[in-house]
C-alpha positions, 0 to 999 in steps of 0.5 A: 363865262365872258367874251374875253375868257371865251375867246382865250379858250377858243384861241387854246382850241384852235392852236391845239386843233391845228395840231390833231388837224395834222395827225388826222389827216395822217391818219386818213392819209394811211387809212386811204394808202394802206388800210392800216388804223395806224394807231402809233401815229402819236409815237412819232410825236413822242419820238419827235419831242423827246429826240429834240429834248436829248440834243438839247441836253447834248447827249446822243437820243436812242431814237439814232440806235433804232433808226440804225437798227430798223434799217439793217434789219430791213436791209437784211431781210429784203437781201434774203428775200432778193435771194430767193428770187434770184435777184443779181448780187449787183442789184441786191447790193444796190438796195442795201446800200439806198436803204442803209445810206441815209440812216448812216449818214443822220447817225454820224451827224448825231454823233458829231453835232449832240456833244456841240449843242447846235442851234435850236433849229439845227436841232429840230432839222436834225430830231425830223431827220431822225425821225422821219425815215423811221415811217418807211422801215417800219412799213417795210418791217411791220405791214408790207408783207401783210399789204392784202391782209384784212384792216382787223390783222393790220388794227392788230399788227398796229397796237403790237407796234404801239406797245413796242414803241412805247417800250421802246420810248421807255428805254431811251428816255426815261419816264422823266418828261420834257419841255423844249425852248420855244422857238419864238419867245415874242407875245403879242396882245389883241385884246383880251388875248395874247398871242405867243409867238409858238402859237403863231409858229403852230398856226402858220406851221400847220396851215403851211403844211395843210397847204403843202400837202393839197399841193402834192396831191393835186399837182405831183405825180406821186400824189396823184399815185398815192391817190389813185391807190387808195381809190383803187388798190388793184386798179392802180397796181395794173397800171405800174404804180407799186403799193409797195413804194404808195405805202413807203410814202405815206408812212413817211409822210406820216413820221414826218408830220408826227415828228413835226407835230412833236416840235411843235407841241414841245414847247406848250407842254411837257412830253413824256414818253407815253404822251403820244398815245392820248395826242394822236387819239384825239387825232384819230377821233377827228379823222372818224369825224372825217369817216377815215375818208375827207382830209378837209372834213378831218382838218374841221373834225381836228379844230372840234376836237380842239375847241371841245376839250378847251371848254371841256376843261374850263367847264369840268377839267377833271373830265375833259378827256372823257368829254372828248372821247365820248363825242365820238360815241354819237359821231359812230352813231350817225355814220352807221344809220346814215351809212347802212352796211351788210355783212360780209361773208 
């Protein structure tokens, strides 16, 4: 291996790291929030490549049906619930008209713009609009009621998710896969190395987003709340911050960041239905190199990972995958001496 060959590999590590960076830190970010192994994180990635893949075919994505579905079923079950409380008629049909808007409005303006075959990036607005509010009903359906149950309930809860949503991918795609357009065809040379412009558009994307989300949780309030909720869930619930509406946020954050890491990835490989699963478990490897716990150890965790499988797959191509998951075996090996603990009772 020269420098020249060494270098492409290292280039293909970072691009791909850039994306596990994001899907690891969502990872960490619900873990910290919630309490939930969100293992169907690389779902969102699927939904989000392959939503995009249908509007540019011009036909109607099954991902719009299941955010419509997902957010009547919400709707009627908060209903009963304010119903048993007692809750007045009037504000029972003020939360089901804020939980129902936005769901309908993105399926009407499916319905109208994927016969037309818009642009490219209208298109990829629209794919994060389908896919993005999917993060906070799935919340409300599948975890919110059992917010005090213990991570091995919601590790449980999060593979039958997992399957479901793999089924569900399934059904609405086919187990044909796709390749999205690029969004930029420019390439550049440095040398040895040519530069695409996708893989200039993952980087500046992923730093861009990297940068935003220390920017939410440094400066905004609602990042202060979400950190505060996952230093100290009690704590925060007595001083008025709702770990209802603190797990509604990141689980949307997180189907944002899923679905954008689908945009991104599309046009580098070709998505199937199931692809998701192996792209967000690389993410969740660099989120335990981070102990489920540092966003920057994640993102360097992410960058790893990346550079591990790249020259994994140069070296033994067969066995990179295996190269990857078993790195993770010394990284467990290391907390659990470092960070002795007792059993509970």
């Amino acid at each position: 291996m020269d420098f020249s060959i060494a270098s492409i590999l290292a280039l293909d590590g970072l691009t791909n790291g850039a994306i596990y960076a994001l899907l690891a830190m969502a990872t960490v970010l619900l873990f910290a929030v919630t309490r939930v192994i969100f293992i169907p994180q690389g779902e969102f990635v699927a939904f989000g490549a392959l939503t995009l893949a249908m509007l540019q075919l011009g036909q109607v994505p099954g991902t719009v049906w299941l955010l419509l579905v997902m957010a009547l079923v919400a709707t009627a079950t908060e209903f009963w619930h304010d119903s048993r409380r007692g809750v007045p008629t009037k504000r029972k049909l003020r939360n089901a008209a804020m939980t129902l808007a936005v769901p309908a409005l993105v399926t009407l303006i499916t319905l109208w713009a994927a016969p037309a075959k818009l642009p490219l990036m209208f298109q990829a607005l629209l794919a994060l609009a389908i896919v993005t509010p999917m993060g906070s009903l799935l919340y409300r359906l599948a975890y919110e009621s059992l917010a005090d149950a213990t991570v091995l309930v919601l590790l449980i809860v999060s593979v039958g998710v997992h399957f479901a949503l793999t089924g569900l991918g399934l059904v609405f795609f086919g187990a044909e896969g796709f390749r999205n357009p690029s969004f930029w065809d420019e390439r550049f040379s440095a040398g040895a190395l040519m530069l695409s412009g996708q893989t200039i558009i993952i980087l500046g994307a992923s730093s861009a987003l990297i940068v935003m989300l220390w920017l939410f949780f440094e400066k905004t309030l609602s990042g202060r709340a979400l950190r505060a909720t996952a230093v100290n869930r009690l704590g925060a619930r007595l001083m008025g911050i709702s770990s209802n509406g603190a797990g509604r946020i990141s689980f949307t954050m997180a189907a944002f960041i899923g679905a954008l890491s689908g945009l991104l990835i599309g046009p580098s490989t070709t998505i199937f239905y199931d692809s998701g699963f192996l792209i967000g478990l690389k993410g969740f490897v660099a989120a335990v190199f981070a102990g489920l716990a540092s966003y920057p150890l994640a993102a360097v965790g992410a960058v790893g990972v990346g550079l591990l499988e790249a020259f994994g797959s140069f070296w033994a191509s067969s066995f990179k995958e295996v190269i990857v998951f078993t790195a993770i075996l010394p990284v467990l090996l290391w907390r659990s001496l470092r960070d002795p603990h007792s059993d509970e009772e």
